[in-house]
C-alpha positions in Angstrom: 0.0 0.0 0.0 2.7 2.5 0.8 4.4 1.9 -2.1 0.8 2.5 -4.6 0.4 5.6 -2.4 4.5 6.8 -3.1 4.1 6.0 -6.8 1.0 8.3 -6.7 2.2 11.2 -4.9 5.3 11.0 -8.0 2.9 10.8 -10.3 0.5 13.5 -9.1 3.3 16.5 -9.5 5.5 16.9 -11.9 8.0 18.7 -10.0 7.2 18.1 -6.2 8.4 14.5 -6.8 8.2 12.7 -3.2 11.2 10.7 -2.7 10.6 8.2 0.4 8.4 10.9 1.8 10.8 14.0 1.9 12.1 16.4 -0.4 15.3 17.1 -1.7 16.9 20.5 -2.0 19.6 21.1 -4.7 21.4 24.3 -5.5 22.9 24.0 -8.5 26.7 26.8 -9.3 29.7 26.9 -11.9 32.1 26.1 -8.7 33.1 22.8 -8.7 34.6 23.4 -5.2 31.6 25.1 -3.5 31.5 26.2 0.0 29.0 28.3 1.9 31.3 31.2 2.6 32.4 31.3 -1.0 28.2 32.6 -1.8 27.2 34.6 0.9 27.7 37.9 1.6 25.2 39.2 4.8 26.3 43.0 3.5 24.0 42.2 0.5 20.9 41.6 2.3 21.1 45.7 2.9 20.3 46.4 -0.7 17.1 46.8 -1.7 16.2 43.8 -4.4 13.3 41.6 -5.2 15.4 38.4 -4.4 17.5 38.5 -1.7 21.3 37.1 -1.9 20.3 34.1 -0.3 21.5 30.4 -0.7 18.8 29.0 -3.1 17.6 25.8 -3.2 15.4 24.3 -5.6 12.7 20.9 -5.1 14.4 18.3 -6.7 14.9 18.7 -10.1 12.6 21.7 -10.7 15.2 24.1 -11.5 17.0 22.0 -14.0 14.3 21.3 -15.9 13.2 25.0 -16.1 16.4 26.3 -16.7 17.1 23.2 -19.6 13.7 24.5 -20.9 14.5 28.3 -21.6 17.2 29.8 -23.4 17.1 33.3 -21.7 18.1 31.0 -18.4 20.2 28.4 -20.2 22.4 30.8 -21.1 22.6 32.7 -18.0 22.9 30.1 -15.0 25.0 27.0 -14.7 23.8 23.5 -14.1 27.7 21.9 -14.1 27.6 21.1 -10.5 24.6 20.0 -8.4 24.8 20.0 -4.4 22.2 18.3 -2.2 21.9 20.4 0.7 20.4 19.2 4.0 19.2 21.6 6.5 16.5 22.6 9.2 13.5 23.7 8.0 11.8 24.2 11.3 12.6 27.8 11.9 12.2 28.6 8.2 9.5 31.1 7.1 7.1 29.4 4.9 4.9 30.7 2.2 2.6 28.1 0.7 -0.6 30.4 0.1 -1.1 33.8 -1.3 -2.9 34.7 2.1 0.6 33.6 3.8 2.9 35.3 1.0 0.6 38.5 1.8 1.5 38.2 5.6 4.7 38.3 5.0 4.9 41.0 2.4 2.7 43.1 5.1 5.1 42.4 7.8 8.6 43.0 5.8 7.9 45.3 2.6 10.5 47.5 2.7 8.0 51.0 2.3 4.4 50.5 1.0 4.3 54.1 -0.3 7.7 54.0 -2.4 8.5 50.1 -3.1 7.1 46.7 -2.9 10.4 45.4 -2.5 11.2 42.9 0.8 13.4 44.2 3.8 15.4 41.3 3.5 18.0 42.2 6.8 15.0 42.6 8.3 13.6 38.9 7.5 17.0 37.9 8.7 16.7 39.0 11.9 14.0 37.3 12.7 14.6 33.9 10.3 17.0 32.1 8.6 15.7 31.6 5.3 12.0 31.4 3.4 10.5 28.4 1.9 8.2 28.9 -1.3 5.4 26.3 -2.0 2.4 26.0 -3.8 3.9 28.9 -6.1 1.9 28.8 -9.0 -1.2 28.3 -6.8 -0.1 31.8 -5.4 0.7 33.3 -8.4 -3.2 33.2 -9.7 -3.6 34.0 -6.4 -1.9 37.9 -7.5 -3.7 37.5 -10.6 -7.1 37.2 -9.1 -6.2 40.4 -6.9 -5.5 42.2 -10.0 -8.4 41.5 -11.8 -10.8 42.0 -8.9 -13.8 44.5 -9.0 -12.2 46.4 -6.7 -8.9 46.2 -8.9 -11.0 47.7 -11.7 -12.3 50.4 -10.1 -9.7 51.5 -9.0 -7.9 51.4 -12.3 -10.9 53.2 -13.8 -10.5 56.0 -11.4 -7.1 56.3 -11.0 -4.6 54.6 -13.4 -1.6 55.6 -11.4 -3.1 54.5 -8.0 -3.9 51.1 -9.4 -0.1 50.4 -11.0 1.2 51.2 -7.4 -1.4 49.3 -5.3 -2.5 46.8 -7.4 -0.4 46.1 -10.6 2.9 46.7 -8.9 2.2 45.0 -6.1 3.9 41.3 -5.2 6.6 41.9 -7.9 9.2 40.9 -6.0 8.0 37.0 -5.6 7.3 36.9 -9.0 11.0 36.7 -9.9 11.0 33.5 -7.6 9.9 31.6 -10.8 9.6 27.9 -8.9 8.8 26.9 -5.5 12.1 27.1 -3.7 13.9 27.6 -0.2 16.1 30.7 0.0 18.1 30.5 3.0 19.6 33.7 4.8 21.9 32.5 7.4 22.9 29.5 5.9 25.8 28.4 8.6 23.1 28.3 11.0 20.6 25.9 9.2 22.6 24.1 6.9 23.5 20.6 7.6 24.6 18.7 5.1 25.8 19.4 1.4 26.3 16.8 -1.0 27.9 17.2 -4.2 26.1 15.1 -6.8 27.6 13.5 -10.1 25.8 13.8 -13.1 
């Protein structure tokens, strides 16, 4: 029975692929030799950017395969060396609904009135890392609030009002493109990493 129900669960998603019931997290970097300390830089997290400098981690092999898929990416990011990396989720932030990814965009945006980009340092302080699931279902969950009456009206009345509260709004996880893990303070959570041979 538990092996039907495994079989299933692979079958159901084409990229949340359950291995023995857990997922695997893979970053994937040109260095052949990589090392935590080699990627971050905490000074980075000051800047003001839709993704934060972050060690990213992708569900199995969901990266690859968008990366293999697109040209624009293919020719931008490397896929020569592939680590497993182990770590502890329990502290991470997770966003797995758009009424969790607006909580958190609430709590860190950096200034409603001027940006909708995250105050990553401040996200740090308070956790290592984020964890993005469910991140198409949360994408029509934007689209929905973009396209709501309310949305329109707005739009009608005021075009400039509704680029800056509604069309502008949620940029920044947009540019996450998968569901991933983007850890902070990776020497805190990371426990493992596994270089992989192709």
């Amino acid at each position: 029975m538990n092996n039907f129900y495994n079989k299933y669960l692979k079958y159901k998603s084409k990229y949340l692929q359950l291995k023995g019931g857990e997922l695997e997290y893979y970053h994937y970097t040109s260095d052949s030799n990589f090392t935590i300390d080699k990627l971050f830089d905490p000074k980075q997290l000051d800047e003001p950017t839709y993704k934060p400098n972050a060690l990213w981690l992708s569900y199995n092999d969901e990266w690859e395969e968008l990366v293999t898929s697109r040209e624009d990416l293919s020719e931008s990011f490397s896929l020569s060396n592939k680590y497993k990396i182990k770590f502890n989720e329990k502290d991470m932030y997770i966003i797995d609904s758009f009424e969790h990814m607006v909580e958190f965009h609430d709590r860190f945006v950096l200034d409603s009135e001027v940006s909708f980009t995250i105050n990553w340092k401040k996200v740090q302080e308070h956790y290592p890392g984020i964890i993005v699931k469910n991140y198409r279902k949360i994408l029509s969950g934007i689209r929905s609030f973009r396209f709501s009456p309310e949305a329109k009206e707005v739009q009608k009345r005021d075009f400039s009002e509704f680029m800056k509260h509604y069309a502008s709004k949620y940029l920044w996880i947009e540019d996450f493109e998968i569901d991933c893990a983007a850890i902070l303070c990776p020497t805190i959570v990371v426990t493992s990493i596994l270089k992989n041979n192709f």
